[in-house]
C-alpha positions as CSV (number, residue, x, y, z in Angstrom):
1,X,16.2,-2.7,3.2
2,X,12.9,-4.8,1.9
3,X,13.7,-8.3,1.4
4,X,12.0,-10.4,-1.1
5,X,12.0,-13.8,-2.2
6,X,12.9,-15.4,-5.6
7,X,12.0,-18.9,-5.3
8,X,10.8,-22.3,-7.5
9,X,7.6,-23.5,-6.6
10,X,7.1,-27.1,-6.5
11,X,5.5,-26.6,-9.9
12,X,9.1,-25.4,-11.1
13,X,7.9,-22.1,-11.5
14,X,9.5,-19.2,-9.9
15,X,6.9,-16.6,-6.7
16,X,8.1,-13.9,-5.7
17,X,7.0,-12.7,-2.3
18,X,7.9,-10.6,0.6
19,X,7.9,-11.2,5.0
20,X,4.1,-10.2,5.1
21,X,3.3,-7.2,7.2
22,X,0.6,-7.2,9.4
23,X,-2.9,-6.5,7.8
24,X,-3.8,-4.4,10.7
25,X,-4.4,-0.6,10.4
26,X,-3.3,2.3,12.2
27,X,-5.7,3.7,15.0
28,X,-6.0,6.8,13.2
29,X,-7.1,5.5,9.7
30,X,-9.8,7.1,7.6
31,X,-13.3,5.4,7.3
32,X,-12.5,5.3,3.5
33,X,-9.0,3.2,4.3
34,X,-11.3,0.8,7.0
35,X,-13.5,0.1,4.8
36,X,-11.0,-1.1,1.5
37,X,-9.1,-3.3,4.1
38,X,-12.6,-4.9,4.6
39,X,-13.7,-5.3,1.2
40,X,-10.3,-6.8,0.4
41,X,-10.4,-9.3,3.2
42,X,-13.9,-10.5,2.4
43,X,-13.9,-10.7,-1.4
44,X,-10.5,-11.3,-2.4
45,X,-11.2,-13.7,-4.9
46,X,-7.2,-14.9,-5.8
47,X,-5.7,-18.4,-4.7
48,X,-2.9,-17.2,-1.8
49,X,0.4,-17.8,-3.6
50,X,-1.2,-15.5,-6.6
51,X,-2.4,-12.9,-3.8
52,X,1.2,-12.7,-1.7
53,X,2.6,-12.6,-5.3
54,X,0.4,-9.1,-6.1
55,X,1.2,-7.9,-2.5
56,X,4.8,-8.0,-2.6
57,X,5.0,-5.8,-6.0
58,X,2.2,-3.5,-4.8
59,X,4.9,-3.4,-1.6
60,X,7.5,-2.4,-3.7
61,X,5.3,1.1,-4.3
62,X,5.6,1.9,-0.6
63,X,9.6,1.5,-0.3
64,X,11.7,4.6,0.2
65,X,15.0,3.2,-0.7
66,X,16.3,2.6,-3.8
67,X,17.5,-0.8,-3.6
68,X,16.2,-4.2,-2.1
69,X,18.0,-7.6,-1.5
70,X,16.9,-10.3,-3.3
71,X,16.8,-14.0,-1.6
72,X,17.3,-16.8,-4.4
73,X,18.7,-20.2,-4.1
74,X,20.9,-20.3,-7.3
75,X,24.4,-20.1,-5.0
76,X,26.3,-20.5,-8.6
77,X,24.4,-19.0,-10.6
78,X,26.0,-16.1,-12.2
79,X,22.8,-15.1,-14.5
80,X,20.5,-14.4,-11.7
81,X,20.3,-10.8,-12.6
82,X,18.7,-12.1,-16.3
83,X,16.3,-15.0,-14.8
84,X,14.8,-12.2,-12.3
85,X,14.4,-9.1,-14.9
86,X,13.0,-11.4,-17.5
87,X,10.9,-12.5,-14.8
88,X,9.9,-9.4,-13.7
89,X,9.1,-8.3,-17.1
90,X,7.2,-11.4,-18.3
91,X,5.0,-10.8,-15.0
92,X,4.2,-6.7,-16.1
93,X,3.0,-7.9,-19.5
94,X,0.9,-10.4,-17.7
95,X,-0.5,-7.8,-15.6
96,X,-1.3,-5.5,-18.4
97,X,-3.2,-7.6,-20.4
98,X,-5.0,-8.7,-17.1
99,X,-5.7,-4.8,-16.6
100,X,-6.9,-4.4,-20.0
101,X,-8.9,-7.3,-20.0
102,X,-10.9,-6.3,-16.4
103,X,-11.1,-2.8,-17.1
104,X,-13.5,-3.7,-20.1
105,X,-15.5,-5.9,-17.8
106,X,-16.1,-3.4,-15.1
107,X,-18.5,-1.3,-17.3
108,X,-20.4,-4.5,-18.1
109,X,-20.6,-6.1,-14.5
110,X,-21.8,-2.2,-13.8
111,X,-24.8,-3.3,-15.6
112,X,-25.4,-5.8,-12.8
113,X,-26.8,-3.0,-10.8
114,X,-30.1,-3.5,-12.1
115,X,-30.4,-6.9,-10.8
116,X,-31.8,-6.9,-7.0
117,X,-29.4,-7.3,-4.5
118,X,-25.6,-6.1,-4.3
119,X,-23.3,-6.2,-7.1
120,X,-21.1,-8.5,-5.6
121,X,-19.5,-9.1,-9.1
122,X,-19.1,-5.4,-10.0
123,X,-17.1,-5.0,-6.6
124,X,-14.6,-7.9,-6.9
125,X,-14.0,-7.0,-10.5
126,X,-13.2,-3.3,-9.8
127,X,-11.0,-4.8,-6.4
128,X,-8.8,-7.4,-8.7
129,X,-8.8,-4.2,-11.3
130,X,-7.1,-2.3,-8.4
131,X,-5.3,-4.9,-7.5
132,X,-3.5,-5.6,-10.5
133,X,-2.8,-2.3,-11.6
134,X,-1.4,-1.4,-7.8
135,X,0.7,-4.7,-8.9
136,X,1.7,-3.4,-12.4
137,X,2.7,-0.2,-11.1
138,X,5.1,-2.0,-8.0
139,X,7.1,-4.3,-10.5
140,X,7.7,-1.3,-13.2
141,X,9.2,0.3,-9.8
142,X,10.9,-3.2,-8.8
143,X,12.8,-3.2,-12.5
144,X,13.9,0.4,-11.9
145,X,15.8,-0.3,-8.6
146,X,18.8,-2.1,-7.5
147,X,18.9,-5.5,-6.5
148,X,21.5,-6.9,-4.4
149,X,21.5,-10.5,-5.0
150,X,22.1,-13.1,-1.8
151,X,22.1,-16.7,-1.8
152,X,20.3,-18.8,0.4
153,X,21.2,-22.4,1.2
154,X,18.0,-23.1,2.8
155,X,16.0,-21.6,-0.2
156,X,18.8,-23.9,-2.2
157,X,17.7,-26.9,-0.4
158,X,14.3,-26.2,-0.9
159,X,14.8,-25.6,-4.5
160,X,17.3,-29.0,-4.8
161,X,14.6,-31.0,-3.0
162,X,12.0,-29.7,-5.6
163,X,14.1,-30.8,-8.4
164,X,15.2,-34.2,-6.9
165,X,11.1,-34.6,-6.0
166,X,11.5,-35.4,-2.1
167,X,8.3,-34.5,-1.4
168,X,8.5,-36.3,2.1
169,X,11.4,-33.3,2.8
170,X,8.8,-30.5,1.7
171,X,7.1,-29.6,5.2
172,X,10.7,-29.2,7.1
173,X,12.2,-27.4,4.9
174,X,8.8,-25.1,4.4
175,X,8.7,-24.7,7.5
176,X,12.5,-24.1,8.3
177,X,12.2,-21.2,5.9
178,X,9.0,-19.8,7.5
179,X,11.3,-20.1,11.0
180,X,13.7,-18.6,9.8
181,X,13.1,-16.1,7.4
182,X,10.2,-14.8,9.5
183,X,7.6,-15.2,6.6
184,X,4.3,-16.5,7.5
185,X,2.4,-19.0,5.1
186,X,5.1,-20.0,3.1
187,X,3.4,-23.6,2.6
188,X,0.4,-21.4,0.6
189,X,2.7,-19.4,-1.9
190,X,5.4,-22.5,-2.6
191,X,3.5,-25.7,-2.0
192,X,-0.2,-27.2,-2.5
């Protein structure tokens, strides 16, 4: 079962992410897949908590079960189930408006082509555009499957410490919960 994390920032402001897989192909990968795992590595253009954010609902595409378990730090919180669909759907209008808005650029960064040299601009615009919409698409999917709901009193002493502002507590705990949790670059999505 995927596993995904529903945390506060220490903005206040909840990122969801997944454990990140390895960016590594398989041996036997078409030129065509090489080549997008390339551009996406070079010109990525999003801050890291924003890209692991869009990874883990594109990931949600790629699941063949029907449910996933949910980490959260809200122990006694009975209206978990609200906070994360409203979430959910607060990010999938966000995501349409940001496909809207860089699908209308992409013609007009097309135009670019007549400058000399590449169209560095056309390319990252069509690779957020992609991005996005592979993102749009994995939390409409998200909303439609289960979520078992688990507590987690490391994510609920991350979240306290937040709250209480201990920011002198912030790279233990980060990196307790990169320890054990197995997620890599946890300090990127939830801190500075």
């Amino acid at each position: 079962m995927a596993t995904f994390f529903f945390v506060k920032d220490w903005k206040h402001e909840y990122r969801l992410f997944s454990t990140h897989a390895s960016a590594t192909l398989p041996a036997d990968s078409s030129w065509l897949k090489k080549a997008w795992d390339v551009a996406k590595r070079k010109l990525m253009l999003l801050p890291q908590r924003t890209l692991r954010q869009e990874q883990a609902f594109a990931r949600a595409l790629n699941l063949s079960e029907e449910s996933v378990r949910v980490l959260h730090g809200h122990a006694d919180d009975k209206w978990i189930n609200a906070r994360f669909h409203f979430f959910l759907h607060k990010k999938r209008t966000e995501r349409l408006f940001i496909v809207i808005g860089e699908a209308l650029l992409v013609p007009i960064t097309g135009f670019l082509v007549l400058l000399p040299g590449p169209n560095v601009a056309f390319y990252a615009v069509a690779l957020l555009l992609v991005t996005h919409w592979l993102s749009f698409r994995g939390i409409r999917r998200l909303l439609r499957m289960e979520h078992e709901y688990e507590p987690s009193t490391l994510i609920e002493d991350w979240e306290r410490a937040v709250s209480e502002k201990r920011e002198e507590d912030f790279p233990a705990l980060l990196e307790r919960i990169e320890k054990e949790f197995g997620v890599e670059g946890v300090r990127k999505i939830l801190y500075k």
